[in-house]
CHARMM internal coordinates of N, CA and C (Angstrom, degrees):
IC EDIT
DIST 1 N 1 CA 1.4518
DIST 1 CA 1 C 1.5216
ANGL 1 N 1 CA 1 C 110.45
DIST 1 C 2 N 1.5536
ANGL 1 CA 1 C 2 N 114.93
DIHE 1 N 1 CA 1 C 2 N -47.55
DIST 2 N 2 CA 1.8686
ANGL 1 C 2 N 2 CA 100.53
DIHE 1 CA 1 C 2 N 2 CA -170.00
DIST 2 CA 2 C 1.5317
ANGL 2 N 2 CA 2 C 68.93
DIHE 1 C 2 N 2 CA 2 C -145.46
DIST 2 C 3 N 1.4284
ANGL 2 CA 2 C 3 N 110.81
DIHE 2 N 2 CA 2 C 3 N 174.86
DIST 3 N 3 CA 1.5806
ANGL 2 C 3 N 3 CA 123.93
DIHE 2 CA 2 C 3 N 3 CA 173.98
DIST 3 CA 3 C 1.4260
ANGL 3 N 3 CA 3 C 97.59
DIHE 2 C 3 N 3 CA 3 C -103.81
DIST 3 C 4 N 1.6950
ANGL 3 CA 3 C 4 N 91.58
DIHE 3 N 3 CA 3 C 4 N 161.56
DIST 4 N 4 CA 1.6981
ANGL 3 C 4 N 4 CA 93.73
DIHE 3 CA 3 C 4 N 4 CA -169.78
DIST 4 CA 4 C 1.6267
ANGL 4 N 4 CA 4 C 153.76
DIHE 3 C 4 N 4 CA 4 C -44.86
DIST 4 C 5 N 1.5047
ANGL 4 CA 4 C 5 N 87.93
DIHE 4 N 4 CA 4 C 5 N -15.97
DIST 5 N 5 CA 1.4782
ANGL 4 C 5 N 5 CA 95.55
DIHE 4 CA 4 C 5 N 5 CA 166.93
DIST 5 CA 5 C 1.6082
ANGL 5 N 5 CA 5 C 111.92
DIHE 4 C 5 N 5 CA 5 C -84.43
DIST 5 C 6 N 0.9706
ANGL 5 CA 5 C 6 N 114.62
DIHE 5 N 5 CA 5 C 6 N -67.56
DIST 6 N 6 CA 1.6536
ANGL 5 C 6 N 6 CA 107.38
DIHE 5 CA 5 C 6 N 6 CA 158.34
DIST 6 CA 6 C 1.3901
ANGL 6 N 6 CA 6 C 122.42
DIHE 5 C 6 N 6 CA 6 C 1.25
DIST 6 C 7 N 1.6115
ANGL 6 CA 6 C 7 N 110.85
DIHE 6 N 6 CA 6 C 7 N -69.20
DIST 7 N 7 CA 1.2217
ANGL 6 C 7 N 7 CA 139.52
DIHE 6 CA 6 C 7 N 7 CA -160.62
DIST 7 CA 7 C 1.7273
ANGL 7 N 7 CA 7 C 109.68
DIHE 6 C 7 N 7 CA 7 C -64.98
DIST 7 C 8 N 1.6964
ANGL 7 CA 7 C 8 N 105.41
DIHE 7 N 7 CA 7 C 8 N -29.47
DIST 8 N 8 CA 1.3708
ANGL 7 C 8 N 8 CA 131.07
DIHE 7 CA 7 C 8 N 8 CA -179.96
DIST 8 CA 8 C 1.0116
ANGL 8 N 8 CA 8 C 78.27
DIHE 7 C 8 N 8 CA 8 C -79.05
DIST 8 C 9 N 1.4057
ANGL 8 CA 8 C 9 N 145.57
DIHE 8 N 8 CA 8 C 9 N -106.99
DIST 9 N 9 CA 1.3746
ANGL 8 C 9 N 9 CA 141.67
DIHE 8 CA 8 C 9 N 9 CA -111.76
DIST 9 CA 9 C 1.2955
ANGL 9 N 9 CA 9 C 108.78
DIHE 8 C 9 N 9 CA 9 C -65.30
DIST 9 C 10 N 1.7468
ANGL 9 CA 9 C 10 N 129.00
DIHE 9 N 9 CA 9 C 10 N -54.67
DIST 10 N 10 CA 1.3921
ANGL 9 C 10 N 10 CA 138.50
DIHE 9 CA 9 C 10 N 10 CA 161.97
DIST 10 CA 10 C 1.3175
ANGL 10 N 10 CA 10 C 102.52
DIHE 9 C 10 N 10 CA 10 C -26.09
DIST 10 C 11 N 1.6749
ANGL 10 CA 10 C 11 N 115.96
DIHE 10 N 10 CA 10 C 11 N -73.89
DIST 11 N 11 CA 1.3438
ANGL 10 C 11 N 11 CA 112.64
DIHE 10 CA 10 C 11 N 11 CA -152.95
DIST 11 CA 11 C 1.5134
ANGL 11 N 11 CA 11 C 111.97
DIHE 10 C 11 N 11 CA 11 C -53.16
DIST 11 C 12 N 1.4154
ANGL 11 CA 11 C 12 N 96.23
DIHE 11 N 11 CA 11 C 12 N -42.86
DIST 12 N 12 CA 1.7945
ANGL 11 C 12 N 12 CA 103.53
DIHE 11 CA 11 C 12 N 12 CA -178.07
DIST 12 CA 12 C 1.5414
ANGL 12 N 12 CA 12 C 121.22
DIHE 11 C 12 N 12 CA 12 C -62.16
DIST 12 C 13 N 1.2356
ANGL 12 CA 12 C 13 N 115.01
DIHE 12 N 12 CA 12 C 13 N -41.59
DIST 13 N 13 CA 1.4550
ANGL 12 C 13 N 13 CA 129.48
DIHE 12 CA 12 C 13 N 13 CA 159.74
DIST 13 CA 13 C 1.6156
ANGL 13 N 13 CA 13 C 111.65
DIHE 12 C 13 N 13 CA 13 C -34.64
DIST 13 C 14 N 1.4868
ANGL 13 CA 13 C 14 N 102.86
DIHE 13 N 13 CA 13 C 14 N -51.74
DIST 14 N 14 CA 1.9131
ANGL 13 C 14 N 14 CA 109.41
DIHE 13 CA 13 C 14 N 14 CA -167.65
DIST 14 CA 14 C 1.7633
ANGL 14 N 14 CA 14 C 81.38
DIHE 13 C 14 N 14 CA 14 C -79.18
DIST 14 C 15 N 1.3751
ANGL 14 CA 14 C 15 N 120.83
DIHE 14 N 14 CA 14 C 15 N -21.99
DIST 15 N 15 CA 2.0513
ANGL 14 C 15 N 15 CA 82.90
DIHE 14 CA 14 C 15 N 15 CA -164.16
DIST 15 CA 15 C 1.8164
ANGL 15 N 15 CA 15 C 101.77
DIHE 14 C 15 N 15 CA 15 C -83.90
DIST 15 C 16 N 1.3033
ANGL 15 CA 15 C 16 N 112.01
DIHE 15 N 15 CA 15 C 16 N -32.80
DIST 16 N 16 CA 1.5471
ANGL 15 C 16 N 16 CA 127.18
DIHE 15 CA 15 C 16 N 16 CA 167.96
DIST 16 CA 16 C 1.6609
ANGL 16 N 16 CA 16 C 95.50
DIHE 15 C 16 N 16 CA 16 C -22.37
DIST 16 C 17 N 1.3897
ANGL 16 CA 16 C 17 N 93.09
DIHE 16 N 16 CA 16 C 17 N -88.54
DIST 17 N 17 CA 1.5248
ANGL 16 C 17 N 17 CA 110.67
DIHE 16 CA 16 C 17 N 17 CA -175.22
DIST 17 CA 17 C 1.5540
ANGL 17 N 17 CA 17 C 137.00
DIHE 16 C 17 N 17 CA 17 C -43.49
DIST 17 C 18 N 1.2261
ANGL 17 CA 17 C 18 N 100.98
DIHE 17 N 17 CA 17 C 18 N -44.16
DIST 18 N 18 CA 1.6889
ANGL 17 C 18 N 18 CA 126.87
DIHE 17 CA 17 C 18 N 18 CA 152.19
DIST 18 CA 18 C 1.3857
ANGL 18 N 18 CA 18 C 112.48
DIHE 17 C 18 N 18 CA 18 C -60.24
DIST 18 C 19 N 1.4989
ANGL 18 CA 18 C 19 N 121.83
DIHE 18 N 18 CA 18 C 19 N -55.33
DIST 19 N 19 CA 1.7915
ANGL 18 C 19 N 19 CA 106.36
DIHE 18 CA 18 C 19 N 19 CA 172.04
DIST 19 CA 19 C 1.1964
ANGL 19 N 19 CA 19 C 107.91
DIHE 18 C 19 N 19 CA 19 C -48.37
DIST 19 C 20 N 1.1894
ANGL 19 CA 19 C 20 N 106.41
DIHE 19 N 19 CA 19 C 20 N -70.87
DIST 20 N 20 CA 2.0071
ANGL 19 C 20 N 20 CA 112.80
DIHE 19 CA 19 C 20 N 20 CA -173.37
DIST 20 CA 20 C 1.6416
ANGL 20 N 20 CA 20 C 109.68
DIHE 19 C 20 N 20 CA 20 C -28.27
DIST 20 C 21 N 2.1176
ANGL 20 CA 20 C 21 N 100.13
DIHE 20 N 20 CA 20 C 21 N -65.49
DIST 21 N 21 CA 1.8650
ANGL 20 C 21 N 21 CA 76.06
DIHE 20 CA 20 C 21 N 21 CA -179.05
DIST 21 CA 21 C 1.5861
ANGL 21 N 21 CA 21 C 144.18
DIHE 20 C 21 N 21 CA 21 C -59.62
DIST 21 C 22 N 1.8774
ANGL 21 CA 21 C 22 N 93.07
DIHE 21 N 21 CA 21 C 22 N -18.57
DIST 22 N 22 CA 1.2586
ANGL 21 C 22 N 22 CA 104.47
DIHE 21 CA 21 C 22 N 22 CA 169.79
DIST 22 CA 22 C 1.6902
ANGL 22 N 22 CA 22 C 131.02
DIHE 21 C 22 N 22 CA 22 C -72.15
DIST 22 C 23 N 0.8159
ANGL 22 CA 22 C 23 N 119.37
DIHE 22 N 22 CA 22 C 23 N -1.62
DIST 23 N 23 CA 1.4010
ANGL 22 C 23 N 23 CA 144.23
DIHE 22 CA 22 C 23 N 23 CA -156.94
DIST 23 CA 23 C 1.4002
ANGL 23 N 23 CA 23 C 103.20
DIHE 22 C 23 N 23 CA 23 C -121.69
DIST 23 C 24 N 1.2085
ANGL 23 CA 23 C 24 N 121.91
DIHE 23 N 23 CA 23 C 24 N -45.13
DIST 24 N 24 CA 1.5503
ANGL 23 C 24 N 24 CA 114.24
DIHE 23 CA 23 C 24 N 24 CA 163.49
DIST 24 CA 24 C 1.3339
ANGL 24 N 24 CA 24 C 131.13
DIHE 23 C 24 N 24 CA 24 C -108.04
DIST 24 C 25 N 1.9280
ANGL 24 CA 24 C 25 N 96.50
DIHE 24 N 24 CA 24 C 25 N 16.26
DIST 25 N 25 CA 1.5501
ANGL 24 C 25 N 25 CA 101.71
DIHE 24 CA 24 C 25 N 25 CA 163.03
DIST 25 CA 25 C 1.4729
ANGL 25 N 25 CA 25 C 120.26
DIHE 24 C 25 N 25 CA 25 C 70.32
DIST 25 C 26 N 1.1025
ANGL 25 CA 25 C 26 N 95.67
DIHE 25 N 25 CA 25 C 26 N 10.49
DIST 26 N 26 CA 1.8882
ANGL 25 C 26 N 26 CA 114.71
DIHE 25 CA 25 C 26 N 26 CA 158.78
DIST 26 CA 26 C 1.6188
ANGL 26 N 26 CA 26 C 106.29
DIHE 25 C 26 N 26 CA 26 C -78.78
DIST 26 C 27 N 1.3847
ANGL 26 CA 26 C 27 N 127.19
DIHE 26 N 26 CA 26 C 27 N -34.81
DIST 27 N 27 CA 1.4800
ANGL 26 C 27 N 27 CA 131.14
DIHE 26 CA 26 C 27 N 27 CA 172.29
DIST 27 CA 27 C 1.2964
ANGL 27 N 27 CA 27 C 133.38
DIHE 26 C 27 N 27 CA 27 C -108.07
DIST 27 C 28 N 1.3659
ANGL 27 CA 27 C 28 N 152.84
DIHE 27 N 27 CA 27 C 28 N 135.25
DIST 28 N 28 CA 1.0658
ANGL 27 C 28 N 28 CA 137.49
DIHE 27 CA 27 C 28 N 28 CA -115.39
DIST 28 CA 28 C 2.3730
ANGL 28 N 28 CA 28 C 76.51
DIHE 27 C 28 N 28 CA 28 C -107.31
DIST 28 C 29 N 1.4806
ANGL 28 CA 28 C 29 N 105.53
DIHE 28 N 28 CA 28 C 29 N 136.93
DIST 29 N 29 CA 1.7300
ANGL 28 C 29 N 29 CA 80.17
DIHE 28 CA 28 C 29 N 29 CA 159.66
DIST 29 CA 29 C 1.0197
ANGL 29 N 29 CA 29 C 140.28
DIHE 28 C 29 N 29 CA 29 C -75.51
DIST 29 C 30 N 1.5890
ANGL 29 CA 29 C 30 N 123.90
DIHE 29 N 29 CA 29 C 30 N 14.44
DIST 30 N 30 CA 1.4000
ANGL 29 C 30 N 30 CA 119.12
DIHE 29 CA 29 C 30 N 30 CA -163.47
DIST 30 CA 30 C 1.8744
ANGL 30 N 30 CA 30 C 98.33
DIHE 29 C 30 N 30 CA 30 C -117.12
DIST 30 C 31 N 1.4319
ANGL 30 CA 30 C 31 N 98.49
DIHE 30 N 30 CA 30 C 31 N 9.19
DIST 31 N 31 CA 1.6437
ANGL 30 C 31 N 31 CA 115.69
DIHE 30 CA 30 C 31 N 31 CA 178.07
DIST 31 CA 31 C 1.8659
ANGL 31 N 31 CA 31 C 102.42
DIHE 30 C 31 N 31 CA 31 C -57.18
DIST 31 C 32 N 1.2251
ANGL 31 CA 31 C 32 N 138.89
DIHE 31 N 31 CA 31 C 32 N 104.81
DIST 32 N 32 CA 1.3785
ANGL 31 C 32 N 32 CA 120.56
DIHE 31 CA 31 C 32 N 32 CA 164.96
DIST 32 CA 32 C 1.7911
ANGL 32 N 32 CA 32 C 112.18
DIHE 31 C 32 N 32 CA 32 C -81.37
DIST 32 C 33 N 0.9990
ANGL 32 CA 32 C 33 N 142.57
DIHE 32 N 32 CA 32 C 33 N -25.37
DIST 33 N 33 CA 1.4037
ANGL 32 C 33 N 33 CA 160.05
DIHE 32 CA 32 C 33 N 33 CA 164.99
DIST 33 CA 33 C 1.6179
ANGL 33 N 33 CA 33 C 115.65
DIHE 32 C 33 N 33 CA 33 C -132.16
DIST 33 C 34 N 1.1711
ANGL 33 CA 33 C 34 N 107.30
DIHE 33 N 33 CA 33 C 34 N 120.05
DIST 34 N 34 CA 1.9354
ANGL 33 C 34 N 34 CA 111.18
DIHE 33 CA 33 C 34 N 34 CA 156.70
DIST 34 CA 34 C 1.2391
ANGL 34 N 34 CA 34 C 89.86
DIHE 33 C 34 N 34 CA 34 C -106.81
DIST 34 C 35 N 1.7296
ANGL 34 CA 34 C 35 N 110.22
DIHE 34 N 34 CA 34 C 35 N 118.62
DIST 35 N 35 CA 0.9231
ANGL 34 C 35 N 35 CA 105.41
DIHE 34 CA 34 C 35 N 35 CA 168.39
DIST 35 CA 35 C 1.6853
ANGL 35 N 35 CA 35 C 130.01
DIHE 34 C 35 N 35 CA 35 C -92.81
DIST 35 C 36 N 1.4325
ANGL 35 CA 35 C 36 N 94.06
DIHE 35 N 35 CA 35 C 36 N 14.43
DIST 36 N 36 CA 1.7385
ANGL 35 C 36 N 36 CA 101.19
DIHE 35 CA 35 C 36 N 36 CA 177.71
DIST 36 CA 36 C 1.7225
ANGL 36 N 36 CA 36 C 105.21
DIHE 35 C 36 N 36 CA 36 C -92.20
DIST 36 C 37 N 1.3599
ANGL 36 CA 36 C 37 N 107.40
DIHE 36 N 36 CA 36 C 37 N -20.41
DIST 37 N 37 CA 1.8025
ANGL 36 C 37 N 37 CA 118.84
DIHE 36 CA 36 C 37 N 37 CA 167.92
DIST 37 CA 37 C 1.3899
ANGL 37 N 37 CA 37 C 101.15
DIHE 36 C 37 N 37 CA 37 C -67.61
DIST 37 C 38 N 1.7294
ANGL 37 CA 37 C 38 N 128.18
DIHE 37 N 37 CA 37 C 38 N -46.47
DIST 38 N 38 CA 1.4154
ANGL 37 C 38 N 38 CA 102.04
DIHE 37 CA 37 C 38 N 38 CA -159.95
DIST 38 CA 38 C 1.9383
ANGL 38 N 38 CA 38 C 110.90
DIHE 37 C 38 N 38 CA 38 C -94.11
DIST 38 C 39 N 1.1697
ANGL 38 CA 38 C 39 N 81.60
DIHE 38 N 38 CA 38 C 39 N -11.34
DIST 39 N 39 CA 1.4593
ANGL 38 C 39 N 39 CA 91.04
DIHE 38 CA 38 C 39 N 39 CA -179.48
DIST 39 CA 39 C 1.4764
ANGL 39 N 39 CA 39 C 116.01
DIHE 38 C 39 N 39 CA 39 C -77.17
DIST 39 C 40 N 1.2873
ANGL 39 CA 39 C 40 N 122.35
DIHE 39 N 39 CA 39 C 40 N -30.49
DIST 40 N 40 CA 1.6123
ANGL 39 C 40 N 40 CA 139.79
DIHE 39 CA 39 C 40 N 40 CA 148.43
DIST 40 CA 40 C 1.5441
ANGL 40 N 40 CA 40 C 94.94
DIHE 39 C 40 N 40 CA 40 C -37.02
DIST 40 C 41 N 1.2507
ANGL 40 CA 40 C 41 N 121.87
DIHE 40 N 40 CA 40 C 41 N -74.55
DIST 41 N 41 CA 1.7866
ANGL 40 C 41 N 41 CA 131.97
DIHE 40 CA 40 C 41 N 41 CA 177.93
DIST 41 CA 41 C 1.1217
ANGL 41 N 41 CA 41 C 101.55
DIHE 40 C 41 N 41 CA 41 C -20.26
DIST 41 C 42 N 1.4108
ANGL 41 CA 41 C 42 N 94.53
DIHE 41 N 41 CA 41 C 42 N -72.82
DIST 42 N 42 CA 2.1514
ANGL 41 C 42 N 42 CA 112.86
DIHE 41 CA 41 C 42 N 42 CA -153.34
DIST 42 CA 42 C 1.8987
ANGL 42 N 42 CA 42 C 89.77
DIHE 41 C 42 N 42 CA 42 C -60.46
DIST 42 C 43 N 0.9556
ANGL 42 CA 42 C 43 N 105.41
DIHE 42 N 42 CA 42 C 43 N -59.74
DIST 43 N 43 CA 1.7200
ANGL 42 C 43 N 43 CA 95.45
DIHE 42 CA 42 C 43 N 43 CA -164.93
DIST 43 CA 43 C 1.5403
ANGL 43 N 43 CA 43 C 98.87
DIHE 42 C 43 N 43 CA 43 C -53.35
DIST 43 C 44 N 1.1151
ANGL 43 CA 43 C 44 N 150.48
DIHE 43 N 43 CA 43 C 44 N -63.33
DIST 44 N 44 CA 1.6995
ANGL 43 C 44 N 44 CA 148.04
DIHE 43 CA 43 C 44 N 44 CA -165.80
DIST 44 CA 44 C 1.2637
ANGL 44 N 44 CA 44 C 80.89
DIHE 43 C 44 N 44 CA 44 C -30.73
DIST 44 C 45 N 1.3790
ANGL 44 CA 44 C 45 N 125.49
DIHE 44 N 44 CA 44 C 45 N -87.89
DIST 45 N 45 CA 1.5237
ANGL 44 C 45 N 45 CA 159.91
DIHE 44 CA 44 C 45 N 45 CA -151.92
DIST 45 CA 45 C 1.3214
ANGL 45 N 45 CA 45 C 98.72
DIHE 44 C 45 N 45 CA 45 C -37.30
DIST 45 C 46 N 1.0800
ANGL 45 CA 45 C 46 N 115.32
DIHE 45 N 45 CA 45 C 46 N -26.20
DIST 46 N 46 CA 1.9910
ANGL 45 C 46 N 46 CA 119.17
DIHE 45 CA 45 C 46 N 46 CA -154.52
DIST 46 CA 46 C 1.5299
ANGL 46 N 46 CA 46 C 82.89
DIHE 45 C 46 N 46 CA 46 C -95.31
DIST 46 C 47 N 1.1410
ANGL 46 CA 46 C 47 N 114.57
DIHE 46 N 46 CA 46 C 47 N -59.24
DIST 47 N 47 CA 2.0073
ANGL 46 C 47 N 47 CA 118.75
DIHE 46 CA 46 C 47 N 47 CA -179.16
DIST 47 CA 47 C 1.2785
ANGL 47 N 47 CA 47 C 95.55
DIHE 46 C 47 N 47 CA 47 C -67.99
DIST 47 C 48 N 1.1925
ANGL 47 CA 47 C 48 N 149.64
DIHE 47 N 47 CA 47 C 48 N 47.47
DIST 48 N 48 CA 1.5368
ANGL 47 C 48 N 48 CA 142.05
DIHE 47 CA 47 C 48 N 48 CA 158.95
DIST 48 CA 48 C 1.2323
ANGL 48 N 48 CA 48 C 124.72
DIHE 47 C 48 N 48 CA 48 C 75.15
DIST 48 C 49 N 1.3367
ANGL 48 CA 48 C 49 N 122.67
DIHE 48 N 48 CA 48 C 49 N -24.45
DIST 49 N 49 CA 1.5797
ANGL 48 C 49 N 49 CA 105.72
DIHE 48 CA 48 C 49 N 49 CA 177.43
DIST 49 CA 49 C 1.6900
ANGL 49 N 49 CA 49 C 105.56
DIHE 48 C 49 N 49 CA 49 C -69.19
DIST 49 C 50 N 1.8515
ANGL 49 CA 49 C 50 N 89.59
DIHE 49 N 49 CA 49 C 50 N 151.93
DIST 50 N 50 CA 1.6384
ANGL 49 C 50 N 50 CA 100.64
DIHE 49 CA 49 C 50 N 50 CA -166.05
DIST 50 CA 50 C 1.5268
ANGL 50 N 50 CA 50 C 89.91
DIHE 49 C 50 N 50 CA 50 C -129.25
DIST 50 C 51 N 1.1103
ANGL 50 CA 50 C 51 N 134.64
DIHE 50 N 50 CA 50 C 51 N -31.61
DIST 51 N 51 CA 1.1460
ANGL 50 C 51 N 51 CA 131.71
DIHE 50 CA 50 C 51 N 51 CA -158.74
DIST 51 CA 51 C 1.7881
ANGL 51 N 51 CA 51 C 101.60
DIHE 50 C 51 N 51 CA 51 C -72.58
DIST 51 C 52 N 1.2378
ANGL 51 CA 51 C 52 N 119.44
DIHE 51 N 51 CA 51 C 52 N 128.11
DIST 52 N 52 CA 1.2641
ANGL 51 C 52 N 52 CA 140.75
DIHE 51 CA 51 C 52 N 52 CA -148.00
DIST 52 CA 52 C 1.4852
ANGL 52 N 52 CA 52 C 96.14
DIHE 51 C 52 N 52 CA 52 C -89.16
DIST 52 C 53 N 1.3666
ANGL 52 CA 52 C 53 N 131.34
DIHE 52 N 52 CA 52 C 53 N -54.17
DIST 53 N 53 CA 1.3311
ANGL 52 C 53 N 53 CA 122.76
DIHE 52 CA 52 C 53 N 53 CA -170.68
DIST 53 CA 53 C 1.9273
ANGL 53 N 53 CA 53 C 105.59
DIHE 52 C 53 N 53 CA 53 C -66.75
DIST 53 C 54 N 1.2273
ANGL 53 CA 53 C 54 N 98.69
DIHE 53 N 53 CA 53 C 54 N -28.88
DIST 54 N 54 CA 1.6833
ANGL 53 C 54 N 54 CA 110.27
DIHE 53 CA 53 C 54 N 54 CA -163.34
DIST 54 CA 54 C 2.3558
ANGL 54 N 54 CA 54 C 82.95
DIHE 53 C 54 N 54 CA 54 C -70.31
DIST 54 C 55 N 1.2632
ANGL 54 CA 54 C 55 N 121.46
DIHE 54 N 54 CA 54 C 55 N -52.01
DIST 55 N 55 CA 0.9028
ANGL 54 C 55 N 55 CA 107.28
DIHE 54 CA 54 C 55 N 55 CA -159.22
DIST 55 CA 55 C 1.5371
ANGL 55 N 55 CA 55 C 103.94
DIHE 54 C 55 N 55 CA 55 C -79.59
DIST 55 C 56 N 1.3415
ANGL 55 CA 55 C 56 N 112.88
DIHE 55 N 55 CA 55 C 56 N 5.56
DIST 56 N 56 CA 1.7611
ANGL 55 C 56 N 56 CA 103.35
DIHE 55 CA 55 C 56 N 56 CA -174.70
DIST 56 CA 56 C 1.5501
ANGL 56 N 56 CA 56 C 104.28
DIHE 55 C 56 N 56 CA 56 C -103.17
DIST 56 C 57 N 1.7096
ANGL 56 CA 56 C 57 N 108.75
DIHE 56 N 56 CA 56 C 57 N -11.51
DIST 57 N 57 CA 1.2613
ANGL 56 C 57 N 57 CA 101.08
DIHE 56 CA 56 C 57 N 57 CA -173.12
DIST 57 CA 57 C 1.7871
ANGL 57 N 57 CA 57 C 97.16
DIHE 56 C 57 N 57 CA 57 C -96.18
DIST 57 C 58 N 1.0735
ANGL 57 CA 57 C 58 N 117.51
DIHE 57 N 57 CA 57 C 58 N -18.24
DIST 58 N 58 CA 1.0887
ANGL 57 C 58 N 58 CA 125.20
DIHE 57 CA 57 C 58 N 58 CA -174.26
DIST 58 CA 58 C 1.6444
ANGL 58 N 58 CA 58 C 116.61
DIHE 57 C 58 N 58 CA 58 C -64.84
DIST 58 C 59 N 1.5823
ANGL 58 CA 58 C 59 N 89.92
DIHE 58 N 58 CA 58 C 59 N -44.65
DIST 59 N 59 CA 1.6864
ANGL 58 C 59 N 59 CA 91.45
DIHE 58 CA 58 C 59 N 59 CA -178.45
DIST 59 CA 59 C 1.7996
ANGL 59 N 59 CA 59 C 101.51
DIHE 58 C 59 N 59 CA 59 C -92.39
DIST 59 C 60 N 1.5231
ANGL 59 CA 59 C 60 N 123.20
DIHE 59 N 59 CA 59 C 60 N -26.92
DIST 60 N 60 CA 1.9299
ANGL 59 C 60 N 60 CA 103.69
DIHE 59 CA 59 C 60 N 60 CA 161.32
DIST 60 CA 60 C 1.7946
ANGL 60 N 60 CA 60 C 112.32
DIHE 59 C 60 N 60 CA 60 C -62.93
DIST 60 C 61 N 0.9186
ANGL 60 CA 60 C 61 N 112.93
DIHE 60 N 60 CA 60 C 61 N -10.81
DIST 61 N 61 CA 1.7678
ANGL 60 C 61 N 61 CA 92.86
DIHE 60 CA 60 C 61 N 61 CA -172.04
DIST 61 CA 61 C 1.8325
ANGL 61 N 61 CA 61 C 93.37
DIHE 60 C 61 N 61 CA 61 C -88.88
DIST 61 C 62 N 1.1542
ANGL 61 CA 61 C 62 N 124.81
DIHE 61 N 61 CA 61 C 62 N -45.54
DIST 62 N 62 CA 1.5726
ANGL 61 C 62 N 62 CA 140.92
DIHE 61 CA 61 C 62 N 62 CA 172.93
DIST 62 CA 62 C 1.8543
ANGL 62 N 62 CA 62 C 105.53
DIHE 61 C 62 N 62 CA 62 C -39.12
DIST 62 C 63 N 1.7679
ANGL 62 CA 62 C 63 N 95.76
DIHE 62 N 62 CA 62 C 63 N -52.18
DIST 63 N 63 CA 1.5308
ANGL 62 C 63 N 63 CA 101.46
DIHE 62 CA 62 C 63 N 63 CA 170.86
DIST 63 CA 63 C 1.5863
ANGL 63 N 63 CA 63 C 117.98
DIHE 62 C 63 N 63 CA 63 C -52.81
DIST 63 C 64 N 1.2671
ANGL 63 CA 63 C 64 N 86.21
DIHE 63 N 63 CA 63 C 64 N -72.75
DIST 64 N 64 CA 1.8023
ANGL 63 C 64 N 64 CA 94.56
DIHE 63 CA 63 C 64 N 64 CA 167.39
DIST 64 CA 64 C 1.6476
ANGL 64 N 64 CA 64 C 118.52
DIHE 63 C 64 N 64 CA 64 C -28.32
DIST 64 C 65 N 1.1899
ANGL 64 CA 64 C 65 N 94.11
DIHE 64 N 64 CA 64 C 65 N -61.52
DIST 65 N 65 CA 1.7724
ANGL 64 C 65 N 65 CA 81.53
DIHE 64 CA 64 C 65 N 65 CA -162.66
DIST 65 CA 65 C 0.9664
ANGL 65 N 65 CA 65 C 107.84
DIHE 64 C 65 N 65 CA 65 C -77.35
DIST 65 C 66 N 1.1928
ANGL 65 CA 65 C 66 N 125.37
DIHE 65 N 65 CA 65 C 66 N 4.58
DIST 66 N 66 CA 2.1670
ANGL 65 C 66 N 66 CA 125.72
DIHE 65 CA 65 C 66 N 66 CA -176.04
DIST 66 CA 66 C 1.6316
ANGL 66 N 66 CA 66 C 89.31
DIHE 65 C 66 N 66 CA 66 C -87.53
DIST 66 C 67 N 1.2264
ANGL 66 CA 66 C 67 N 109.93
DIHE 66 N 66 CA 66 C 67 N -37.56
DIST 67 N 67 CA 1.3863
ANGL 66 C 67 N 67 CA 104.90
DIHE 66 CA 66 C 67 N 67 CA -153.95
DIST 67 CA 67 C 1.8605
ANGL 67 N 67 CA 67 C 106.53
DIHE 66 C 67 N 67 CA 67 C -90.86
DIST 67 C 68 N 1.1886
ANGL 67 CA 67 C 68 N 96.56
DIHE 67 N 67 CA 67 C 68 N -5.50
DIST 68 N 68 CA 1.6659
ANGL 67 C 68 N 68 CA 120.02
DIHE 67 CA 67 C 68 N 68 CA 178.73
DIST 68 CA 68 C 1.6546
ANGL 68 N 68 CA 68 C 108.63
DIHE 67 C 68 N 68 CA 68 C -70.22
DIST 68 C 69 N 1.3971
ANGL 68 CA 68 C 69 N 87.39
DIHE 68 N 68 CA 68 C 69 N -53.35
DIST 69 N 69 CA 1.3075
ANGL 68 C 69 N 69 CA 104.16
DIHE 68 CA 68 C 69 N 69 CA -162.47
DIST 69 CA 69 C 1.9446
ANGL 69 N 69 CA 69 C 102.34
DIHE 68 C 69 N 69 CA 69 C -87.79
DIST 69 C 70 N 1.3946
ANGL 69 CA 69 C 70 N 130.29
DIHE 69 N 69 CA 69 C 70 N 2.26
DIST 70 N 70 CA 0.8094
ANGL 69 C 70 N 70 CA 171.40
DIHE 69 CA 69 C 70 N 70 CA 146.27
DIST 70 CA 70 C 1.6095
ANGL 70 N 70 CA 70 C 115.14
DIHE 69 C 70 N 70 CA 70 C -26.03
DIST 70 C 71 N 1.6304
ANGL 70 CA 70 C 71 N 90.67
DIHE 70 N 70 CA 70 C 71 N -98.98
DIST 71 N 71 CA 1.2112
ANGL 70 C 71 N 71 CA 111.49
DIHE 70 CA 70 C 71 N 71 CA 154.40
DIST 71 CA 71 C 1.5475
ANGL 71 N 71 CA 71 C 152.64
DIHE 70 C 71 N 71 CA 71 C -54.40
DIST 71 C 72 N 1.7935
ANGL 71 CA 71 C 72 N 94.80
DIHE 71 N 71 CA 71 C 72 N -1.31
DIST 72 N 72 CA 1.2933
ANGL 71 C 72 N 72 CA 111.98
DIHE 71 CA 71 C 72 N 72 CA -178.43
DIST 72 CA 72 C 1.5097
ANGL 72 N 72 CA 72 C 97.54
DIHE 71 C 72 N 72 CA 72 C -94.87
DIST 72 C 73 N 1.4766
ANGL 72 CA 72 C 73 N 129.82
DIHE 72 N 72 CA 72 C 73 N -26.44
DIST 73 N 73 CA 1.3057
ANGL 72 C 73 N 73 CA 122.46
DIHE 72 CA 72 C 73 N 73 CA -172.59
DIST 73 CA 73 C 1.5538
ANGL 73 N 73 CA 73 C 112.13
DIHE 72 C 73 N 73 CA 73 C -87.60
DIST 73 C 74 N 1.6568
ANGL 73 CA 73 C 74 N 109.06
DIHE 73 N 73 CA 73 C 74 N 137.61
DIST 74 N 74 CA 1.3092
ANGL 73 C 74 N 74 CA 107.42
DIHE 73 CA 73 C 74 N 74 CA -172.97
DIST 74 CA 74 C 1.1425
ANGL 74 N 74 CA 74 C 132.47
DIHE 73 C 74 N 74 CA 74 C -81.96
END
COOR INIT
IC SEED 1 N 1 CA 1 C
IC BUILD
C-alpha cells in the first residue's frame, strides 16, 4: 500500500488516535482495528498531510462527532 515510511506515519497516527479513544472510553479495548478511524488516516494522508499528530487529531474529532451525532438518534 505506501512504503515504509508512509506505513510508519499512518500506523502511528491510528495508534495516537486509537489510544486516546481507548483511554477515554469512546473505543471499545478489545477493538484491534476501527477501520472507519484508519481509513479517516489513510484518506488525510492520500491528500498530503504527513504530520501524524495533525492526522490523529483529525480522524478523533471526525470520530467524535459521528459518534455524537450517533447517540442523539433514538
Amino acid at each position: 500500500m505506501f512504503d515504509p515510511i508512509s506505513n510508519y506515519v499512518v500506523g502511528d497516527a491510528y495508534h495516537i488516535a486509537a489510544n486516546y479513544l481507548k483511554a477515554t472510553g469512546r473505543l471499545s479495548g478489545d477493538v484491534d482495528v476501527h477501520q472507519p478511524l484508519l481509513d479517516s488516516i489513510v484518506d488525510d494522508f492520500r491528500s498530503g498531510k504527513t504530520n501524524r499528530l495533525i492526522l490523529a487529531n483529525r480522524a478523533i474529532a471526525r470520530f467524535e462527532k459521528i459518534n455524537d451525532v450517533l447517540e442523539l438518534v433514538p
